[in-house]
Residue, then its C-alpha position, 0 to 999 in steps of 0.5 A: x478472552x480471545x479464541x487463541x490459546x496465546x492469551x491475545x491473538x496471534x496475527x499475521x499480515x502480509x504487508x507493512x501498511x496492513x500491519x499498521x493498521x493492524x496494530x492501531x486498531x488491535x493494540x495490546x490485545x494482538x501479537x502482529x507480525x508482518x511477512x514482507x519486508x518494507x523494502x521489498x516489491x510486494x508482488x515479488x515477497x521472497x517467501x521464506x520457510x519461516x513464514x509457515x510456522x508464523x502462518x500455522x500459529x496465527x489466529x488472524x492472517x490478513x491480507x491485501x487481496x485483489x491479487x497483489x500476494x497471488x504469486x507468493x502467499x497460496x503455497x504458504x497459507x497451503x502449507x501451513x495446515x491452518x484451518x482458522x486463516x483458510x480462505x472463507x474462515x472467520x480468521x482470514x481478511x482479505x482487506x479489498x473486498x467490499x472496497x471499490x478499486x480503480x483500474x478494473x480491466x474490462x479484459x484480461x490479456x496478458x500483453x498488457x503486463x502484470x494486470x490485477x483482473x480485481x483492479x489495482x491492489x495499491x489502494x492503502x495509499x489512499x488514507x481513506x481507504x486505509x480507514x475503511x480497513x481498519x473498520x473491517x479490521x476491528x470487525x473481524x478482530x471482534x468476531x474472533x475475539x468478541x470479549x474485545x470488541x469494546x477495546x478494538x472500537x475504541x481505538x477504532x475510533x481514536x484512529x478514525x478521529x486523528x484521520x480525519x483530522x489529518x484529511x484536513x491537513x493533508x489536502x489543504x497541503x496539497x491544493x495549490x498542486x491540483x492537476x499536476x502530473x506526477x510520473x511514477x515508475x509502477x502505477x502504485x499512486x493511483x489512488x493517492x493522486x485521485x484522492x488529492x487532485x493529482x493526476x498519475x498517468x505516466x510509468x516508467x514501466x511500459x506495462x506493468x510489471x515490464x521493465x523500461x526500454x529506451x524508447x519507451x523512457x525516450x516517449x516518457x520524457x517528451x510526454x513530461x516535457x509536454x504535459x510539464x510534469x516535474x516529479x518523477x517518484x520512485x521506491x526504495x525496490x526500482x531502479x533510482x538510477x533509470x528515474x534520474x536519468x529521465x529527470x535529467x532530459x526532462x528537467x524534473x526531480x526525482x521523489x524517493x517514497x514508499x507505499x510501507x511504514x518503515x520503507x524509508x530511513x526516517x519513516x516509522x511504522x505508524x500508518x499515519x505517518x507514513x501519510x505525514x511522510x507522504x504528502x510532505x515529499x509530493x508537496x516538497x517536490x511539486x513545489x520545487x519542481x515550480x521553483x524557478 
């Protein structure tokens, strides 16, 4: 039996991709709650008292790490007088480490925007990534809970199977549009477009966290123009308004995705899913984007 005295673990995760993957890889023997909404900006997570109680019953908390919950999980985990999740006990994951993250600033200076001085914590767009989570998942899901380390290596593998799988799929998908430029309101896709042969250098933030201006949009249009790039994606928490109307002067379409199971009508709360989804839009859009 588990450590917990739930009768199966308890766990808590931040956000709704690590819950998928949570969830595949812990199946029937966790009890998986998530405390950001799908919808919402992961680095802004309204932080509701009720996240405490969840937090101070938890066996595992797991979190994305390289500071992309900085700003609302330290009070929480604080409050929560849980020493199992504490940070360096067996029952806490921080999903970044031991992963190599792009964008690691070789300085920290706050003019640039909301810069993550770990790098950037968007790497679950990259299923990849998502598989080498889910390997540290089962990992510390066995240690905590070692009469299931046989059943969590299980579905490990079942998971890992259908990826690679879908790898196949996903990038044959995807191959005719290598090299294209995508725009991007955040710079959430990095990891995403590198996986894929696409390239995502454009935001329409002029920094992180930085609301657009008129000039920089008026710079960001004219660079579209010229490196002839034609899809401009959006989440469900930025302003669609402002997309739209970059994609008019620049003559591009305006992709609506989400980095969360769930965060869109339609896309449920399976992590491979949410990749399905995923391709299928950016392939949609690119190819029309090159439609006549």
């Amino acid at each position: 039996m588990p450590w917990t005295a739930h009768g199966r673990l308890f766990v808590a995760c931040t956000t709704p991709d690590i819950a998928a993957l949570a969830t595949a890889v812990l199946g029937d023997r966790a009890e998986i709650v998530c405390l950001a909404k799908p919808t919402e900006d992961p680095h802004f997570v309204d932080a509701k008292p009720s996240f405490i109680a969840k937090l101070n019953k938890a066996d595992l908390l797991i979190e994305g790490g390289a500071e992309l919950e900085s700003g609302w999980l330290g009070p929480l985990l604080e409050s929560s007088r849980n020493s199992r999740i504490a940070a360096g006990s067996k029952g806490h994951i921080s999903c970044a480490e031991g992963l190599q993250l792009l964008d690691v600033p070789t300085t920290l200076d706050r003019s640039h925007g909301d810069v993550h001085s770990k790098g950037n914590p968007h790497y679950l767009v990259d299923p990849l990534m998502g598989l080498k989570v889910a390997e540290s998942i089962a990992a510390h899901a066995s240690g905590v809970d070692p009469a299931g380390a046989t059943y969590f290596e299980g579905r490990l593998a079942s998971f890992r199977t259908l990826l690679e799988s879908k790898m196949k799929t996903w990038t044959a998908a995807l191959a005719p549009y290598r090299g294209q430029h995508v725009v991007a309101y955040h710079n959430t896709w990095l990891y995403f477009t590198q996986r894929f042969g696409l390239k995502s250098e454009l935001f329409l933030e002029p920094k992180p966290g930085i609301p657009p201006t008129p000039t920089h949009l008026a710079n960001v249009v004219a660079q579209m123009k010229a490196l002839k790039a034609h899809v401009i994606a959006v989440e469900p928490f930025q302003s669609r308004k402002t997309a739209e109307r970059v994609a008019m002067q620049a003559n591009a379409v305006v992709l609506e995705v989400t980095q969360y199971p769930g965060g869109l009508k339609g896309w449920d709360s399976d992590y491979i899913h949410m990749i399905d989804q995923l391709v299928a839009g950016f392939v949609s859009s690119l190819g029309e984007s090159r439609s006549p």
